[in-house]
N, C-alpha and C positions, 0 to 999 in steps of 0.2 A: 449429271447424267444427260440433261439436257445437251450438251453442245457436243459432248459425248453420239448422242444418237445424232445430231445433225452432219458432225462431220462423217460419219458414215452411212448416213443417208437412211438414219430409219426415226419412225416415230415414236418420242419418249412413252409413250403408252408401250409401244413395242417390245422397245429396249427393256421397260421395267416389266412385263411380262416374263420377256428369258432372264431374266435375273431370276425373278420368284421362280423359275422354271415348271408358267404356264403355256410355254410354246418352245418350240426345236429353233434352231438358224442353221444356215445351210456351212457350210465350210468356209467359202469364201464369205462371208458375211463375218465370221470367226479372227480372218486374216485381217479383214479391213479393220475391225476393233483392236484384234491385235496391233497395227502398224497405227493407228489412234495412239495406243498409247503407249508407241514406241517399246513394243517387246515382240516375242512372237506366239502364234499359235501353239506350238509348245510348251511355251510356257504358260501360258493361262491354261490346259487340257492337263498338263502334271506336275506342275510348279517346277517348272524346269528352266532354266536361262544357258549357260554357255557349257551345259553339260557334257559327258561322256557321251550320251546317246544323240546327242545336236551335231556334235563332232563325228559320230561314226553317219550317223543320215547327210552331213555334208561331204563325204569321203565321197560315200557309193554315189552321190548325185552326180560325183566330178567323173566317176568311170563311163565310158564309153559304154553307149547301149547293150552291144552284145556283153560285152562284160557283167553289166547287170544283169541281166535274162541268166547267164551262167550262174552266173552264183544265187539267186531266183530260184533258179532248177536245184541246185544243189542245196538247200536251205530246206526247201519244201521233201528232197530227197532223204533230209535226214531227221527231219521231226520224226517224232514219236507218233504211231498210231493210237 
Protein backbone atom coordinates (compact mmCIF):
# COMPACT_ATOMS: atom_id res chain seq x y z
CA UNK A 1 0.00 0.00 0.00
CA UNK A 2 2.83 1.95 0.75
CA UNK A 3 4.26 2.72 -2.76
CA UNK A 4 0.79 2.52 -3.74
CA UNK A 5 0.12 5.89 -1.86
CA UNK A 6 3.45 7.34 -3.05
CA UNK A 7 2.99 6.95 -6.50
CA UNK A 8 -0.13 8.91 -6.19
CA UNK A 9 1.07 11.27 -3.92
CA UNK A 10 -0.87 10.66 -0.72
CA UNK A 11 0.11 9.36 2.83
CA UNK A 12 -0.08 5.67 3.62
CA UNK A 13 -1.93 6.78 6.85
CA UNK A 14 -4.27 8.27 4.19
CA UNK A 15 -4.63 5.82 1.66
CA UNK A 16 -5.38 3.13 4.65
CA UNK A 17 -7.90 5.45 6.03
CA UNK A 18 -10.21 5.44 2.61
CA UNK A 19 -9.64 1.88 2.37
CA UNK A 20 -11.26 1.32 6.09
CA UNK A 21 -13.56 4.12 4.69
CA UNK A 22 -12.63 6.82 7.38
CA UNK A 23 -12.36 9.47 4.86
CA UNK A 24 -13.89 10.44 1.16
CA UNK A 25 -11.15 11.10 -2.10
CA UNK A 26 -12.06 13.35 -4.50
CA UNK A 27 -12.47 11.91 -8.10
CA UNK A 28 -9.35 12.74 -9.45
CA UNK A 29 -7.61 11.17 -6.71
CA UNK A 30 -9.79 7.89 -7.73
CA UNK A 31 -8.36 8.21 -11.38
CA UNK A 32 -4.64 8.64 -10.28
CA UNK A 33 -5.03 5.20 -8.13
CA UNK A 34 -6.87 4.00 -10.73
CA UNK A 35 -4.09 4.60 -13.60
CA UNK A 36 -1.51 3.20 -10.51
CA UNK A 37 -2.89 0.28 -11.01
CA UNK A 38 -3.38 0.28 -14.61
CA UNK A 39 -7.38 -0.14 -14.72
CA UNK A 40 -9.89 2.52 -14.47
CA UNK A 41 -12.11 4.40 -12.37
CA UNK A 42 -14.76 2.20 -13.53
CA UNK A 43 -13.80 -0.26 -12.70
CA UNK A 44 -12.80 -0.03 -9.06
CA UNK A 45 -16.58 2.12 -8.53
CA UNK A 46 -18.44 -1.15 -10.19
CA UNK A 47 -16.11 -3.80 -11.09
CA UNK A 48 -16.42 -3.08 -14.40
CA UNK A 49 -13.34 -3.45 -17.11
CA UNK A 50 -14.12 -3.38 -20.90
CA UNK A 51 -17.83 -3.39 -20.50
CA UNK A 52 -21.03 -2.61 -22.18
CA UNK A 53 -21.40 0.58 -20.30
CA UNK A 54 -17.29 1.77 -20.84
CA UNK A 55 -18.19 1.13 -24.44
CA UNK A 56 -21.25 3.24 -24.67
CA UNK A 57 -19.52 6.17 -22.26
CA UNK A 58 -16.70 5.95 -24.95
CA UNK A 59 -19.20 6.39 -27.83
CA UNK A 60 -20.91 9.54 -26.52
CA UNK A 61 -17.37 11.00 -25.34
CA UNK A 62 -16.43 10.83 -29.27
CA UNK A 63 -19.82 12.72 -30.35
CA UNK A 64 -19.32 16.33 -30.93
CA UNK A 65 -20.52 18.67 -28.15
CA UNK A 66 -23.90 19.76 -29.52
CA UNK A 67 -24.55 16.14 -30.05
CA UNK A 68 -24.20 15.45 -26.55
CA UNK A 69 -26.23 18.27 -25.07
CA UNK A 70 -29.05 16.69 -27.66
CA UNK A 71 -29.21 13.71 -26.61
CA UNK A 72 -28.55 15.15 -22.80
CA UNK A 73 -31.96 16.99 -23.46
CA UNK A 74 -33.57 14.16 -24.78
CA UNK A 75 -32.56 11.46 -22.03
CA UNK A 76 -33.52 13.88 -19.27
CA UNK A 77 -36.82 14.52 -21.53
CA UNK A 78 -37.80 11.11 -21.24
CA UNK A 79 -37.16 9.74 -17.69
CA UNK A 80 -39.82 9.03 -15.71
CA UNK A 81 -41.06 11.59 -13.08
Amino acid sequence: MAKLADSVGLSKGHMSNFERGFVNITVGTLIRIAGALDTTAMHILCGMGDSELEKVAEELHALPWEAQRELVAKVLRARPV
